[in-house]
N, C-alpha and C positions, 0 to 999 in steps of 0.2 A: 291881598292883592294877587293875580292871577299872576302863575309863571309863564316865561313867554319860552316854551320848552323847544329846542330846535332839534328836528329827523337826527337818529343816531346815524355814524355815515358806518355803512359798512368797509371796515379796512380792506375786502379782498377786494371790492370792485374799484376800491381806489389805486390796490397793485395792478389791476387791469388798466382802468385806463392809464396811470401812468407808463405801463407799457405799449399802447397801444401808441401812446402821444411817441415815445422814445424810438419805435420803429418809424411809425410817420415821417419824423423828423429825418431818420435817417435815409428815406428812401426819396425824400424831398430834396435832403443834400447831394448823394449822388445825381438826382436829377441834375442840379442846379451842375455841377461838376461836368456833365456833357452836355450842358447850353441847354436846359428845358426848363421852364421854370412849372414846380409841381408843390401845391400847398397844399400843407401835412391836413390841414383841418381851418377849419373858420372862426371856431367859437373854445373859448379855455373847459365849456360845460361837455365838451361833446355830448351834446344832445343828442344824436343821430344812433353812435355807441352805446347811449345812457341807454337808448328803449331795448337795446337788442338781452338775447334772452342769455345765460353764461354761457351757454355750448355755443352760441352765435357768436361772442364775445372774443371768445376764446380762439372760433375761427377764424374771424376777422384779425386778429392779433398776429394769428398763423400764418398768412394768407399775407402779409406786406411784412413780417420775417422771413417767411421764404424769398420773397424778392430781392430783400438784405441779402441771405445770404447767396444769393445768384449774384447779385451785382459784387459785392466781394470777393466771390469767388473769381469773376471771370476776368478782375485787375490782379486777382493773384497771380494769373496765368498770363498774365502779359497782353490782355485784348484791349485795344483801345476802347475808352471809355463809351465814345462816341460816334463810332464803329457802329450803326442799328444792325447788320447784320454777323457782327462779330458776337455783339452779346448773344442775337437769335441763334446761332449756332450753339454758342457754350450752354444756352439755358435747355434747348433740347438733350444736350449731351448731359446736365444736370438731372432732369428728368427721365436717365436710361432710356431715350427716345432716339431713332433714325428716320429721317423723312425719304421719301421716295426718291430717284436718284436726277431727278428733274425740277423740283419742288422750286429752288432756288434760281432756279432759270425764270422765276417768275414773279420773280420779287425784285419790286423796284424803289428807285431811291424815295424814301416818305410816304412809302406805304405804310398802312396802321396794320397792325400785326396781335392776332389775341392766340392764345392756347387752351381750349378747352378740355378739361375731363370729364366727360357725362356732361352734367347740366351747370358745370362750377369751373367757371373763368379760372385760369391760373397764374397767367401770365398777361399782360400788356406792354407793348413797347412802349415809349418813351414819347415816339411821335404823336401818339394820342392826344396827349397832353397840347399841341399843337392847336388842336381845334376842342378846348374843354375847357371850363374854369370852374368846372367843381374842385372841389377838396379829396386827397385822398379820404376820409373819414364819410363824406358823401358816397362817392364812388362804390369803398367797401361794406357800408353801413344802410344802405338804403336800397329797396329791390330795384331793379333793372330797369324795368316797365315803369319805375314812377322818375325817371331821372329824363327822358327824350319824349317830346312829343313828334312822331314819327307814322305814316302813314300804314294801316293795316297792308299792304301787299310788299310792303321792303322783309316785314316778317315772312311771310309765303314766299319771299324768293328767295330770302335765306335758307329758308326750310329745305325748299327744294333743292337747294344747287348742295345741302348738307346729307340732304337724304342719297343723290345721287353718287357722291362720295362713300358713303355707309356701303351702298349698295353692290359698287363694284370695287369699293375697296381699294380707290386710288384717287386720285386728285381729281377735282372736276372744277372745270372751268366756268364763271356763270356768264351767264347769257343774259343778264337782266340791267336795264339803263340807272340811272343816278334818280336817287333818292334825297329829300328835303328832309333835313331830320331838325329842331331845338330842343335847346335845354329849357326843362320846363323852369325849375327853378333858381338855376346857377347865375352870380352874380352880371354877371355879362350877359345870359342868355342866347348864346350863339347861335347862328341858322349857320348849317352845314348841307353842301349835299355828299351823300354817303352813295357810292358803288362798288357793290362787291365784286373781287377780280376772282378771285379760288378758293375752294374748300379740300383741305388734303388730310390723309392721314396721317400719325405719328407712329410709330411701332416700337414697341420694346423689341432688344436687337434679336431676341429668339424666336417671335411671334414674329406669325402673319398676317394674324389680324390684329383690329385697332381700337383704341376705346378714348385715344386720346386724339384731337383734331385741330388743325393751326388752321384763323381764318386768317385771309389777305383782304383788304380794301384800301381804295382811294379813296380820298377828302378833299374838298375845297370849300373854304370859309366862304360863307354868303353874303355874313352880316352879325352884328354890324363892323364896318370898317373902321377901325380905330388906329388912330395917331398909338406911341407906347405910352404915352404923356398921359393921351385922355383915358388909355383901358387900364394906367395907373393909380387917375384919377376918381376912374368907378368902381376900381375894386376897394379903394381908403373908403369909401363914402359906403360905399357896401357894409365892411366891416367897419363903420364909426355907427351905423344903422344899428347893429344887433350887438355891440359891446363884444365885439370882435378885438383877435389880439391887435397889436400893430408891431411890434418889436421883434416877432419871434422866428419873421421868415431868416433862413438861414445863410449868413453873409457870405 
């Protein structure tokens, strides 16, 4: 009689993902902790992790530990939790970074907030979350370009209003009107329109120039409009769908 022989499980990639799962979680609970509600992951297999390659793995693990330990750090320090520009503050100052001496003059309440180095997000405010219902483990686990169905010239005016920044090395204000963006695959599937307000530099405080970059934009939800009841409603049926957890969001 044939054995029915099952895949040996490799033990290091199960210390990965168990720490991938263990940051998630914890970067989910602080969410939860300043009114955001941000889920770690959708599925017990992280699928999304599974494909990624060790060094991606690894990065991604990295990549929402550093956010740990920014959020940690900045209730060490006494910053309200829920403060958006309290943490922005502390996490540049985490980063050995200075912004320009105008930057914050420009940032307004429920602004989406990212931190770029090179070509590798580093940072996300909290408010994103606001208009998203991916999973962190989608978010960190899946290229960029495949998460928004989003119009070719929102890319070109980002481009531009970032290159403009590069160029002269200080904050540039865009010029470009609101953009329709969706999730292609995310539970809800949200239509957003997306408008960029500025692109600035960051400086390490010795340097005059920049290699690190904070964008600012505005959001407004499009669609669909949902009761809490019914987008409670689609995300259990979501997750009853794909043998999603149900226990595990954090009380």
């Amino acid at each position: 009689m044939a054995l029915n022989h099952q895949p040996a499980v490799d033990s290091n990639d199960l210390n990965l993902r168990a720490e991938f799962m263990q940051a998630a979680f914890g970067v989910a609970d602080f969410a939860r902790r300043a009114g955001f509600r941000v889920v770690p992951y959708h599925d017990n297999s992280l699928p999304h992790f599974s494909r990624l390659s060790l060094d991606e793995k690894k990065l991604a693990i990295a990549s929402l530990e550093e956010i740990l330990s920014i959020c940690h750090g900045s209730q060490n320090e006494g910053c309200d939790i829920k403060d958006s520009l309290q943490l922005l503050w502390f996490t540049i100052r985490h980063f050995g970074l200075k912004p320009p001496s105008n930057m914050f003059d420009h940032i307004g309440e429920g602004d989406i907030i990212a931190i770029h180095h090179g070509p590798q997000q580093i940072f996300r405010n909290f408010e994103y979350f606001e208009y998203c219902s991916y999973s962190l483990e989608e978010l960190g686990c899946v290229d960029w370009t495949k998460l928004y169905e989003r119009p070719e010239q929102m890319e070109k005016d980002i481009f531009s209003t970032f290159e403009r920044s590069v160029a002269t090395n200080a904050l540039a204000v865009a010029t470009v009107g609101e953009h329709i963006v969706q999730e292609t695959f995310a539970p809800l599937r949200l239509r957003m329109g997306y408008r960029l307000k500025f692109v600035s530099p960051l400086y390490y405080k010795n340097s005059v120039t920049a290699d690190h970059h904070l964008v600012c934009m505005q959001a407004e939800l499009k669609g669909p409009v949902l009761t809490s009841a019914e987008e409670e409603e689609l995300l259990n049926l979501y997750y009853r769908k794909q043998n999603l957890w149900q226990e595990q969001k954090p009380n």
